[in-house]
mmCIF file of the C-alpha atoms, coordinates in Angstrom:
data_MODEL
# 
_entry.id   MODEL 
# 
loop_
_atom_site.group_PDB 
_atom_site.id 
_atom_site.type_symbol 
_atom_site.label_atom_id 
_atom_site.label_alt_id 
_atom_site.label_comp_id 
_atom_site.label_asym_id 
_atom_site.label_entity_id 
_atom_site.label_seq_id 
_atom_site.pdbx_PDB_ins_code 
_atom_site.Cartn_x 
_atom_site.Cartn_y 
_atom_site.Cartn_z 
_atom_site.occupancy 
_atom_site.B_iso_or_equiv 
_atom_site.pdbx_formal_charge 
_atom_site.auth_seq_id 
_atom_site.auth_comp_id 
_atom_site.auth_asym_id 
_atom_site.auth_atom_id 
_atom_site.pdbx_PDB_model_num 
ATOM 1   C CA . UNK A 1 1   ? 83.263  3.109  11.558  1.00 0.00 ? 1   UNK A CA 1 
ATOM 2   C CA . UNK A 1 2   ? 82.018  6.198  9.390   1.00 0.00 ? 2   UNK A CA 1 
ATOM 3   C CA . UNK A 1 3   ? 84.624  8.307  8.078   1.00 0.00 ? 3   UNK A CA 1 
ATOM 4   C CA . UNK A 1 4   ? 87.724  5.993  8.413   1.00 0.00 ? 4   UNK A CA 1 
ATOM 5   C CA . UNK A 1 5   ? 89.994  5.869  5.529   1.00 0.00 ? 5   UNK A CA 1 
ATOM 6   C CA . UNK A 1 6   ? 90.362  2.278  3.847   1.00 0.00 ? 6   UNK A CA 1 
ATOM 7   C CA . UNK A 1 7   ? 92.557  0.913  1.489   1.00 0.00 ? 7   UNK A CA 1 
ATOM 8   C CA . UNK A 1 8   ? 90.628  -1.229 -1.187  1.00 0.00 ? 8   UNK A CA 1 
ATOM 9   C CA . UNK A 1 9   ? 92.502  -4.212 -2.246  1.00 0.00 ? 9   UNK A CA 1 
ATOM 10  C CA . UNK A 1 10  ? 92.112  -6.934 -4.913  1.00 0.00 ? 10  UNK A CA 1 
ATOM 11  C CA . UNK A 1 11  ? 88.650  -7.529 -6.384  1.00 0.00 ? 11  UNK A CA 1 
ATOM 12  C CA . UNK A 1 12  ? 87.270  -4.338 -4.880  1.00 0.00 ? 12  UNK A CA 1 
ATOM 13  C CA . UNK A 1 13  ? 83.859  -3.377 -6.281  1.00 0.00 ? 13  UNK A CA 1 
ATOM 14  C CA . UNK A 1 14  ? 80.328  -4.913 -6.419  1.00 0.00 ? 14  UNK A CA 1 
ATOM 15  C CA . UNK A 1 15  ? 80.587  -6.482 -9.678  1.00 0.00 ? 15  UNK A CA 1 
ATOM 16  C CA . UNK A 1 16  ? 80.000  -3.138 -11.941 1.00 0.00 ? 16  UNK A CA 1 
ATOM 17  C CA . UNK A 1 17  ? 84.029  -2.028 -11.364 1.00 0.00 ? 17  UNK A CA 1 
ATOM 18  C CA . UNK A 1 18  ? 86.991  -3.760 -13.067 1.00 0.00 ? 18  UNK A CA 1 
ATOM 19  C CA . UNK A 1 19  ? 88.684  -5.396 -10.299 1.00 0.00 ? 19  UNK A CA 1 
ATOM 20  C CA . UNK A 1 20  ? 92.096  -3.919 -10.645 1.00 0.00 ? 20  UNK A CA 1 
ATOM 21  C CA . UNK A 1 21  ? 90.927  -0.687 -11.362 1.00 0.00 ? 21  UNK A CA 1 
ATOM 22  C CA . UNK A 1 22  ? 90.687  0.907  -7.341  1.00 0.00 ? 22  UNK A CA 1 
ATOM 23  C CA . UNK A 1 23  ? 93.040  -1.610 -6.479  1.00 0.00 ? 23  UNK A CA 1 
ATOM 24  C CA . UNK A 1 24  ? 95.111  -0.273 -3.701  1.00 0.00 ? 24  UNK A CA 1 
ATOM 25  C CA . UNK A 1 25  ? 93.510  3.238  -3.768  1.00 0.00 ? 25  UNK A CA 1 
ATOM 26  C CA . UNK A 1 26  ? 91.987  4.785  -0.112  1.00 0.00 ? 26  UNK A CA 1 
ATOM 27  C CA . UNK A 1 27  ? 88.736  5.818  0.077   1.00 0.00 ? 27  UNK A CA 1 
ATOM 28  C CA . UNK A 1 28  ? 86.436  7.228  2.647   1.00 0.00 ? 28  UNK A CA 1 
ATOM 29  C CA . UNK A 1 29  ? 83.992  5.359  4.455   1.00 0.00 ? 29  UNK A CA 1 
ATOM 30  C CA . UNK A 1 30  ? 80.708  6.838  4.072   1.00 0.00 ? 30  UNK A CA 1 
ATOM 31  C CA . UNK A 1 31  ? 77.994  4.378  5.519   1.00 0.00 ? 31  UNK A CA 1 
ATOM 32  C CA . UNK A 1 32  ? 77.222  0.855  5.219   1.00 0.00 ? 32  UNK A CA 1 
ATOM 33  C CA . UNK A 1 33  ? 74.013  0.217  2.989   1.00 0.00 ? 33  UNK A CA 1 
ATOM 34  C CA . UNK A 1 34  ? 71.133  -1.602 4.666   1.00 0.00 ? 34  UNK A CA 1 
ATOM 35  C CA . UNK A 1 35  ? 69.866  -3.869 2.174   1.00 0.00 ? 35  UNK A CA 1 
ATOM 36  C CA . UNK A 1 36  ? 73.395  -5.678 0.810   1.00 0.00 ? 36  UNK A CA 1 
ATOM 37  C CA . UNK A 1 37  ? 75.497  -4.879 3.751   1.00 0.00 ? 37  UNK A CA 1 
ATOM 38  C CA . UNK A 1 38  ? 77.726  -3.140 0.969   1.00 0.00 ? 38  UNK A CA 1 
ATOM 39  C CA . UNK A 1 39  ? 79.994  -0.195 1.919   1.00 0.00 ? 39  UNK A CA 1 
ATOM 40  C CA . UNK A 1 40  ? 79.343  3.142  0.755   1.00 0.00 ? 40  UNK A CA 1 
ATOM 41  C CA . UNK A 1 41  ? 83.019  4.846  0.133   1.00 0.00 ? 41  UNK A CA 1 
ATOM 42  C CA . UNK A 1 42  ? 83.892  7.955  -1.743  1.00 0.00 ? 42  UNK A CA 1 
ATOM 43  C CA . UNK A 1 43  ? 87.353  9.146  -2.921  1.00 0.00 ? 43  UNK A CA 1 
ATOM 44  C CA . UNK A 1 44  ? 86.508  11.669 -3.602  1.00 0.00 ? 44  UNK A CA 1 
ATOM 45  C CA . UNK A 1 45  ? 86.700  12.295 -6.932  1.00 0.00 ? 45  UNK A CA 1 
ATOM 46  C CA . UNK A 1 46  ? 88.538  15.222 -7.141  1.00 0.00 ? 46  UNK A CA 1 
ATOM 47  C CA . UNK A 1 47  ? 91.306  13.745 -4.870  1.00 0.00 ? 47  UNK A CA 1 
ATOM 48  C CA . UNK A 1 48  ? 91.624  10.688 -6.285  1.00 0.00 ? 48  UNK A CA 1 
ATOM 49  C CA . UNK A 1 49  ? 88.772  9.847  -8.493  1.00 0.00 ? 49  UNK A CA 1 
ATOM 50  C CA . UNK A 1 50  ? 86.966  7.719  -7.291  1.00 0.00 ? 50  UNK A CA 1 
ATOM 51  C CA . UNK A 1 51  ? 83.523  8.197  -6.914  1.00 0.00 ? 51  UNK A CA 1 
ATOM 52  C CA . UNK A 1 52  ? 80.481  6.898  -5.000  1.00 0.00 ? 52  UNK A CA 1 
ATOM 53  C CA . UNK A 1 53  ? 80.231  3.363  -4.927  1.00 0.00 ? 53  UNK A CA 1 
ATOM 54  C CA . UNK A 1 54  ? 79.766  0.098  -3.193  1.00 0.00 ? 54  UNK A CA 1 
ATOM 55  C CA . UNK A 1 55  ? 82.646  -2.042 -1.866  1.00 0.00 ? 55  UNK A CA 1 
ATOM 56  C CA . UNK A 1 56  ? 82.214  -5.489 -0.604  1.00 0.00 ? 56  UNK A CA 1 
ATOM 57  C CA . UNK A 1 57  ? 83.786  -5.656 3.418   1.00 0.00 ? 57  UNK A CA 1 
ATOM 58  C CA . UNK A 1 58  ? 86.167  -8.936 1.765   1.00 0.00 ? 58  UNK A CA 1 
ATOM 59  C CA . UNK A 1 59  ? 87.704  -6.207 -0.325  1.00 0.00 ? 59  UNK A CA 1 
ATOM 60  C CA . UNK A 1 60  ? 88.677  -3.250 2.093   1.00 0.00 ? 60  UNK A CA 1 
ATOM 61  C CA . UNK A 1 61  ? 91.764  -2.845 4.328   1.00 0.00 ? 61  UNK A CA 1 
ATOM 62  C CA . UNK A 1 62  ? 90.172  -0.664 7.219   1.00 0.00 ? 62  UNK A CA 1 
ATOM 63  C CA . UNK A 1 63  ? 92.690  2.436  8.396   1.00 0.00 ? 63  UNK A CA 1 
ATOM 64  C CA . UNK A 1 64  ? 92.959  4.269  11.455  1.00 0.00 ? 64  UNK A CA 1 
ATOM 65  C CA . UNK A 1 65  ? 92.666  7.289  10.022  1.00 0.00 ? 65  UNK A CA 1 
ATOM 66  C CA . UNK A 1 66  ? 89.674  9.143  10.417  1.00 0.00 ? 66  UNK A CA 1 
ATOM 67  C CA . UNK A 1 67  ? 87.536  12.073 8.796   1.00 0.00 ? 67  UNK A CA 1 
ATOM 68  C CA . UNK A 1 68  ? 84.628  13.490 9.392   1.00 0.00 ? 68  UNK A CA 1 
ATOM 69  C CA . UNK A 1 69  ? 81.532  12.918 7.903   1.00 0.00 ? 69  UNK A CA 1 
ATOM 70  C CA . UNK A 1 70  ? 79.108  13.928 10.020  1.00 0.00 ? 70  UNK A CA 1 
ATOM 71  C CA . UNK A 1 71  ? 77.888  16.887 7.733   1.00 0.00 ? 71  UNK A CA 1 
ATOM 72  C CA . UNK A 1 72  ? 77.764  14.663 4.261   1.00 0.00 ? 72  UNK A CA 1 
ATOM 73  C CA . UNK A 1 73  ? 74.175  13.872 3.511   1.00 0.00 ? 73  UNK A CA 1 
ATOM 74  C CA . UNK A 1 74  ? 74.143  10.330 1.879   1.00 0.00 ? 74  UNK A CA 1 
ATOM 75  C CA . UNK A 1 75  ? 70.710  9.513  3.020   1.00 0.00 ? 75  UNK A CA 1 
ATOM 76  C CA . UNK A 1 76  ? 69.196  8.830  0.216   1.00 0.00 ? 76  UNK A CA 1 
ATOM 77  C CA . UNK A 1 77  ? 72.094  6.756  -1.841  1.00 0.00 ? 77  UNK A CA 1 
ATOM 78  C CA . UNK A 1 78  ? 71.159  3.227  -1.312  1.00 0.00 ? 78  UNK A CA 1 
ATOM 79  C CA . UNK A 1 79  ? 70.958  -0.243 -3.333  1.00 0.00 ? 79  UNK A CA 1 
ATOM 80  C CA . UNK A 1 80  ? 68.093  1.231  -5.591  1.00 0.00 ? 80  UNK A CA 1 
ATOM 81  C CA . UNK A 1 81  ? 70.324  4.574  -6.020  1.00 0.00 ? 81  UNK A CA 1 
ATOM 82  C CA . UNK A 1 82  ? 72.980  2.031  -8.307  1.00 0.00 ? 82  UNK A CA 1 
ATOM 83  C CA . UNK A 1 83  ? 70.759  -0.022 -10.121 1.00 0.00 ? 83  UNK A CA 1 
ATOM 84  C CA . UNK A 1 84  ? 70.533  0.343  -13.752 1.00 0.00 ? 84  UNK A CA 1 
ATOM 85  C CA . UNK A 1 85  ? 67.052  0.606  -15.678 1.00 0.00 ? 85  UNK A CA 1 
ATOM 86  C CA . UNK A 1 86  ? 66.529  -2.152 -17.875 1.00 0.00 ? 86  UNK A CA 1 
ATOM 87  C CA . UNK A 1 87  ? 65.367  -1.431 -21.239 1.00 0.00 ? 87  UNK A CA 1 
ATOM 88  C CA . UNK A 1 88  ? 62.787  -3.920 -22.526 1.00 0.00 ? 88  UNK A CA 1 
ATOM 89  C CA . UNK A 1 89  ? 63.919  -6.187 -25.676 1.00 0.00 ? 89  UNK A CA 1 
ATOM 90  C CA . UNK A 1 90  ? 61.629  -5.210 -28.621 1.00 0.00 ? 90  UNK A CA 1 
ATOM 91  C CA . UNK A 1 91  ? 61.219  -7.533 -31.428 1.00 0.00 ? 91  UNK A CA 1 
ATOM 92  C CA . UNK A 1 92  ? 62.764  -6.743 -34.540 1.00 0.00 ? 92  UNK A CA 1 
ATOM 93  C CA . UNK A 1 93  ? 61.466  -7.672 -38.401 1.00 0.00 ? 93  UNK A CA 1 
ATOM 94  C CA . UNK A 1 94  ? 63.919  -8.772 -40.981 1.00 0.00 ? 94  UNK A CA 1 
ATOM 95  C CA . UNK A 1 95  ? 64.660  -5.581 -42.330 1.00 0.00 ? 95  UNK A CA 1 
ATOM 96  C CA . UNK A 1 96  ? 65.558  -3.958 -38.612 1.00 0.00 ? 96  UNK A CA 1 
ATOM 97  C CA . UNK A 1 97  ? 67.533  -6.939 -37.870 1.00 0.00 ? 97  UNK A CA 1 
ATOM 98  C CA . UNK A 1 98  ? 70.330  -5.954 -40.402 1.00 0.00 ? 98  UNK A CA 1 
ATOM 99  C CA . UNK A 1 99  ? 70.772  -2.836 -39.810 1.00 0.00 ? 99  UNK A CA 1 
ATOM 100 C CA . UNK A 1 100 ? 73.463  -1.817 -37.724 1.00 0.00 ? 100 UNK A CA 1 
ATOM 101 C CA . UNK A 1 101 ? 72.851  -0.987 -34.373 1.00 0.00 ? 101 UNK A CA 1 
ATOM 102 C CA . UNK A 1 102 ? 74.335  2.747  -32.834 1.00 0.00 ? 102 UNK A CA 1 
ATOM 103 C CA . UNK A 1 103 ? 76.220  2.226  -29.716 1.00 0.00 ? 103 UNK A CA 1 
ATOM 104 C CA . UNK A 1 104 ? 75.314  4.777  -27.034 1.00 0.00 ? 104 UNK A CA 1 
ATOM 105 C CA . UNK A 1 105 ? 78.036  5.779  -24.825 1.00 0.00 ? 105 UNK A CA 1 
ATOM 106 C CA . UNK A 1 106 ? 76.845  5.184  -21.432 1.00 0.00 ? 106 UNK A CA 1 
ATOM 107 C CA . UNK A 1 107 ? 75.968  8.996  -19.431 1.00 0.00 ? 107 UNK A CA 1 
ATOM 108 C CA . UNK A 1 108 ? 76.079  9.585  -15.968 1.00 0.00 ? 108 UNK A CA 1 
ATOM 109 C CA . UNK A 1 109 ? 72.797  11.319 -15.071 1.00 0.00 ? 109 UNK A CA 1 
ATOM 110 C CA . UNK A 1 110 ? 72.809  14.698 -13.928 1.00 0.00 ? 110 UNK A CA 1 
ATOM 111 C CA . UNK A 1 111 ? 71.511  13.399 -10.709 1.00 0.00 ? 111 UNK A CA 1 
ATOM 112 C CA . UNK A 1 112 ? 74.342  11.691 -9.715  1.00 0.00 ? 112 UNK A CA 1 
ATOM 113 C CA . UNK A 1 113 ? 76.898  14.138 -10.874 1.00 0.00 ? 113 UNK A CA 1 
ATOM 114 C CA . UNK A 1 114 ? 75.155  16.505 -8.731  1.00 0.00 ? 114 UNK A CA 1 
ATOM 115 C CA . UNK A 1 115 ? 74.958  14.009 -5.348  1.00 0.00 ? 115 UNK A CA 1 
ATOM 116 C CA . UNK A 1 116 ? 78.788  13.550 -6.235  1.00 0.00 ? 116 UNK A CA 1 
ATOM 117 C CA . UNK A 1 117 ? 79.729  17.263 -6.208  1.00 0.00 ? 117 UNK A CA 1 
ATOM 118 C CA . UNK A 1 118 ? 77.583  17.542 -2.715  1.00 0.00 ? 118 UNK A CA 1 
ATOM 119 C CA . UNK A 1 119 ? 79.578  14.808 -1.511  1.00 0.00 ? 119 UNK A CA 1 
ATOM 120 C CA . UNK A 1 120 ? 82.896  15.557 -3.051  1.00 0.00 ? 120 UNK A CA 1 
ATOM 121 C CA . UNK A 1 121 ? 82.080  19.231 -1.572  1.00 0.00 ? 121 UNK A CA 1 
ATOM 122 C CA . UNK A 1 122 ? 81.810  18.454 2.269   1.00 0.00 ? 122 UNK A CA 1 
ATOM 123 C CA . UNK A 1 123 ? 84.369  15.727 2.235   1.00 0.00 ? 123 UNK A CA 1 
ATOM 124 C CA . UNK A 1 124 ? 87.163  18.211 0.887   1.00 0.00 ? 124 UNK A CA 1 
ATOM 125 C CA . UNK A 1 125 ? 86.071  20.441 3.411   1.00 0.00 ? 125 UNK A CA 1 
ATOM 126 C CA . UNK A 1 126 ? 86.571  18.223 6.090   1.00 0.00 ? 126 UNK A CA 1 
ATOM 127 C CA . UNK A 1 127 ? 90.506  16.429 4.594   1.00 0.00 ? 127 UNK A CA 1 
ATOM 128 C CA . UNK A 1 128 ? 91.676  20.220 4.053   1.00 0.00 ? 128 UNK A CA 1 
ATOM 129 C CA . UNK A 1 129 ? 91.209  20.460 8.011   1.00 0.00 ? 129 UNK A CA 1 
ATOM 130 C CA . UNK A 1 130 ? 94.179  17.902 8.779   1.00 0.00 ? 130 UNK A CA 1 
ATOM 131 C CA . UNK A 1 131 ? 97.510  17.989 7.308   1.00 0.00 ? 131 UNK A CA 1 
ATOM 132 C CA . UNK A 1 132 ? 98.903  15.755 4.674   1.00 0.00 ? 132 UNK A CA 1 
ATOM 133 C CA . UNK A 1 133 ? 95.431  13.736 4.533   1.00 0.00 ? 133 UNK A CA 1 
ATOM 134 C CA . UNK A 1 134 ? 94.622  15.000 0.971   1.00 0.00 ? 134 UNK A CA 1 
ATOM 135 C CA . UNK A 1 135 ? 98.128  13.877 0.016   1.00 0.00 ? 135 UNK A CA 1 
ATOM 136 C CA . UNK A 1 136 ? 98.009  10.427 1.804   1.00 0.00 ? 136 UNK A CA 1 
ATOM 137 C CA . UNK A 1 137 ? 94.481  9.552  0.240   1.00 0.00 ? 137 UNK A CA 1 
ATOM 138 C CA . UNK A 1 138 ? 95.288  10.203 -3.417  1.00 0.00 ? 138 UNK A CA 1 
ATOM 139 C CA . UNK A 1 139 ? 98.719  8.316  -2.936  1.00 0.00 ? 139 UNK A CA 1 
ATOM 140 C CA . UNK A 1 140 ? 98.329  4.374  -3.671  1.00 0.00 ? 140 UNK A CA 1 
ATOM 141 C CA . UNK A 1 141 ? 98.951  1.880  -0.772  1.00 0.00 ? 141 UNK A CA 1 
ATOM 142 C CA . UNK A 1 142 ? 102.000 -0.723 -1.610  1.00 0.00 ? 142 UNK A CA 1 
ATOM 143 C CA . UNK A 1 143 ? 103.987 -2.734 0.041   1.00 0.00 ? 143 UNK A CA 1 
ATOM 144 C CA . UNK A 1 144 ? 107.660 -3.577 -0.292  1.00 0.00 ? 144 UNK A CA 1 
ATOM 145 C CA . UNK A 1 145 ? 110.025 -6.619 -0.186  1.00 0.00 ? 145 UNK A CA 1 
ATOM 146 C CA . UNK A 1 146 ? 110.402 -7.952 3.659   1.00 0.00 ? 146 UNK A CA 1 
ATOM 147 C CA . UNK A 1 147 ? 106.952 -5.787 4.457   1.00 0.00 ? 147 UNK A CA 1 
ATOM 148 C CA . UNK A 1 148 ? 104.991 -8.277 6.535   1.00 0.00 ? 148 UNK A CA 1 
ATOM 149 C CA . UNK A 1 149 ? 101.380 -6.696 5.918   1.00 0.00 ? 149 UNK A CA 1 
ATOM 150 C CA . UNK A 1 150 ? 100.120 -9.049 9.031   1.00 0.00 ? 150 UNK A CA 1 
ATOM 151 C CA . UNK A 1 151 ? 102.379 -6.940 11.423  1.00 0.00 ? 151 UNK A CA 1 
ATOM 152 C CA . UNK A 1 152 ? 101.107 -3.473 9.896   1.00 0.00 ? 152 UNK A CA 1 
ATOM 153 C CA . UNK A 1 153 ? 99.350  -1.042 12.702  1.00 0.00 ? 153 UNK A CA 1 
ATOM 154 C CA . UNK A 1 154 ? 96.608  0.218  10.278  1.00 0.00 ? 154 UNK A CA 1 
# 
């Protein structure tokens, strides 16, 4: 359901995150993405910073807490919106091929900064309007000895 809060567990992210990275961090649910069946979740950023991204279902604890997103405009963030552009191998002579290559630092476009301050913008909106929430989502989920996670109300 759009805008519940989920906890992301072990192995969360669609191949592009390190796995223990988000590990028991809570997200927003933002929309489910049509092509990969992926989950669109934000943190956001500011709260707990994590940004857009996808999630694989396997890898997401759903919550029932709740927030409203009816006013964030993720329309046009789908599959396409994460791929990377591939940069086409050029052959090199001898002379190029011992020279050292620079290492670029990879730079979020300005795009997505800007789709992630939109987003961040309307979600912090809508978490300021119930108590505790910004508090809850930027604290990690964990369990403790004689927890039983299976008997958990989420």
């Amino acid at each position: 359901m759009t805008g519940g809060v989920d906890v992301l567990v072990e192995g969360a992210g669609s191949g592009e995150a390190a796995a223990g990275r988000f590990k028991e961090k809570r997200v927003v649910f933002l929309k489910q993405l049509v092509g990969s069946g992926l989950l669109l979740v934000s943190g956001p950023f500011k709260v707990n910073e994590i940004s857009l991204r996808r999630v694989n279902q396997a890898y997401v604890i759903a919550t029932s807490t709740k927030v409203d997103v009816s006013r964030v405009n993720v329309d046009k963030i789908d599959d396409k919106y994460f791929s990377k552009e591939v940069e086409k191998k050029v052959e090199k002579g001898e002379g190029e091929f011992f020279e050292e290559k620079k290492e670029e630092k990879n730079v979020l476009p300005q795009e997505k900064k800007d789709d992630q301050k939109a987003v961040d913008a309307v979600l912090l909106k809508a978490i300021e309007c119930v108590p505790e929430l910004k508090a809850y989502l930027s604290a990690r989920f964990s369990l403790k000895s004689g927890m039983k996670p299976h008997e958990f109300v989420f």
